[in-house]
C-alpha positions as CSV (number, residue, x, y, z in Angstrom):
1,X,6.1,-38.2,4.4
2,X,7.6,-38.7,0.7
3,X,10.2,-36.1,0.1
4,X,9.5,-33.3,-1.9
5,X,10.7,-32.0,-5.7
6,X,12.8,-29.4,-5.3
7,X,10.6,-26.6,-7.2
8,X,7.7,-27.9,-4.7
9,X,10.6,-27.6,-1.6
10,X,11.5,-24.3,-2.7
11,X,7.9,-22.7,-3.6
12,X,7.3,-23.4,0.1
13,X,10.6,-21.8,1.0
14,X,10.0,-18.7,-0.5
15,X,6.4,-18.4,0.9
16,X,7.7,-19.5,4.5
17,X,8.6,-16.0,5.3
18,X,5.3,-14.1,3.7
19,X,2.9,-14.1,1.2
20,X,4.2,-13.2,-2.6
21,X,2.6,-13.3,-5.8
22,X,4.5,-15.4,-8.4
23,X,6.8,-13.6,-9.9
24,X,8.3,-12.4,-6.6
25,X,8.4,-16.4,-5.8
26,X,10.1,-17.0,-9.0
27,X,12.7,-14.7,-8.3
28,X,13.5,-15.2,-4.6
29,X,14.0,-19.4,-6.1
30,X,16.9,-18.1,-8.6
31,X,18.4,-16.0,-5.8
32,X,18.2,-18.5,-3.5
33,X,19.7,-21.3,-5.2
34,X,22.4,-19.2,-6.9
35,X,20.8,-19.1,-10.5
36,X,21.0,-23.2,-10.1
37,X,16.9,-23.3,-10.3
38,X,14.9,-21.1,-12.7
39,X,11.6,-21.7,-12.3
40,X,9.8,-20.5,-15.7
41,X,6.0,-19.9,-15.9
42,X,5.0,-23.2,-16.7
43,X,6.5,-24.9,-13.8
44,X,5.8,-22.2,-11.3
45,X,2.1,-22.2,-11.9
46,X,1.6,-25.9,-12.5
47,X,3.4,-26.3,-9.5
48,X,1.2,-23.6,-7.3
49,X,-1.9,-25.3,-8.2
50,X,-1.0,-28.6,-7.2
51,X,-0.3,-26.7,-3.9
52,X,-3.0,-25.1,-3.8
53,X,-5.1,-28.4,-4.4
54,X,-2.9,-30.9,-1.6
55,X,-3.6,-27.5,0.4
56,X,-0.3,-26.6,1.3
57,X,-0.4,-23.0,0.4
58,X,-3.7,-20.8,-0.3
59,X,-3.9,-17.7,-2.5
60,X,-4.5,-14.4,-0.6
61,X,-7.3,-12.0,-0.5
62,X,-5.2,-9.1,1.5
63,X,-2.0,-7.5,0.5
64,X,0.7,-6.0,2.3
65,X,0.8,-2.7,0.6
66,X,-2.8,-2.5,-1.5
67,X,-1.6,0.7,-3.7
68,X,1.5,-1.4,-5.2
69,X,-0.6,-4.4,-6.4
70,X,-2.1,-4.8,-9.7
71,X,-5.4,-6.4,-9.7
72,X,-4.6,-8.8,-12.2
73,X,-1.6,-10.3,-9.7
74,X,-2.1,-13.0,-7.1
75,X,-0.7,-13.7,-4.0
76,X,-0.1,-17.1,-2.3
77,X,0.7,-18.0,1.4
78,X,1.6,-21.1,3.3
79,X,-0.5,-23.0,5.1
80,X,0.3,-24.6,8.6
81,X,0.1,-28.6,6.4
82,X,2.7,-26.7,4.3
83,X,5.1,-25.0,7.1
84,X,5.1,-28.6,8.4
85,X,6.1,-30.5,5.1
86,X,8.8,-27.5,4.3
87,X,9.8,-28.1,8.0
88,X,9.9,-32.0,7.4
89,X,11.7,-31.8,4.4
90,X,14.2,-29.0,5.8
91,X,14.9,-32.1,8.2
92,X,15.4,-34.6,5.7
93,X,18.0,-32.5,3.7
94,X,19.7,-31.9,7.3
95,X,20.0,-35.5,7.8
96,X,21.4,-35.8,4.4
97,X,23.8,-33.3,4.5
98,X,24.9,-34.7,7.7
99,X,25.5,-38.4,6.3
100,X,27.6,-36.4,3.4
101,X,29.9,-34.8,5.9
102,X,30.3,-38.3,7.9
103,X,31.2,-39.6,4.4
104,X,33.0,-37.2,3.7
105,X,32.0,-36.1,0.9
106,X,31.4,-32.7,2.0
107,X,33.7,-31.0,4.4
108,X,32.6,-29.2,7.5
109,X,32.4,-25.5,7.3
110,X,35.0,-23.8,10.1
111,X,33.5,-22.3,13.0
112,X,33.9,-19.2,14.4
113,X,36.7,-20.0,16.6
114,X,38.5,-22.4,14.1
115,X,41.5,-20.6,12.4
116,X,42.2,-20.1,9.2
C-alpha cells in the first residue's frame, strides 16, 4: 500500500476514535500536530471526498447527541478499508521513526526507570 499524505493520514486519525463533522476534524488535526498542520476548508473537504470516493470513511446519518447538531453539519466515520490503511500507515511511520533513532538522528526518549 502507497503511503499516505499527511492531511489524508491525519483525517483518518482524527476519525479513528469517532465520528466528527469537519470542523471538529479540522481542529483535533491542529491540536494534534502542535499547530504544525492547519487544515483550511479547501483541503479538508477536497480531501473528505476523495475519502469518501476510495471509501475509506463514510458520512453519518446518526449523531451522538441529536439536540447539539445543526442540520446543515455533516458527520464522517471510518471505515474498516480506512482503520486498516491508518493502521498500515501508523506502521510505516513506526518503522521510520525506528530507522531515525538507529541513525541517530533522533534520540530515544528515557523510560520510566531511566534517570534523569
Amino acid at each position: 500500500m502507497a503511503s499516505l499524505t499527511p492531511a489524508v493520514f491525519h483525517i483518518l486519525l482524527a476519525l479513528s476514535d469517532g465520528e466528527k463533522h469537519g470542523y471538529r476534524i479540522m481542529r483535533e488535526v491542529q491540536e494534534t500536530t502542535g499547530g504544525k498542520l492547519v487544515l483550511g476548508p479547501g483541503t479538508l473537504y477536497g480531501t473528505i471526498q476523495r475519502l469518501l470516493k476510495a471509501g475509506l470513511i463514510v458520512e453519518s446519518d446518526e449523531r451522538a447527541d441529536p439536540g447539539l447538531n445543526s442540520e446543515r453539519r455533516r458527520y464522517y466515520r471510518i471505515t474498516p478499508q480506512g482503520s486498516a490503511a491508518a493502521k498500515a500507515e501508523a506502521e510505516r511511520l513506526r518503522t521510520l521513526v525506528h530507522a531515525a533513532y538507529e541513525k541517530a538522528l533522533l534520540k530515544r526518549p528515557r523510560t520510566a526507570g531511566e534517570g534523569a
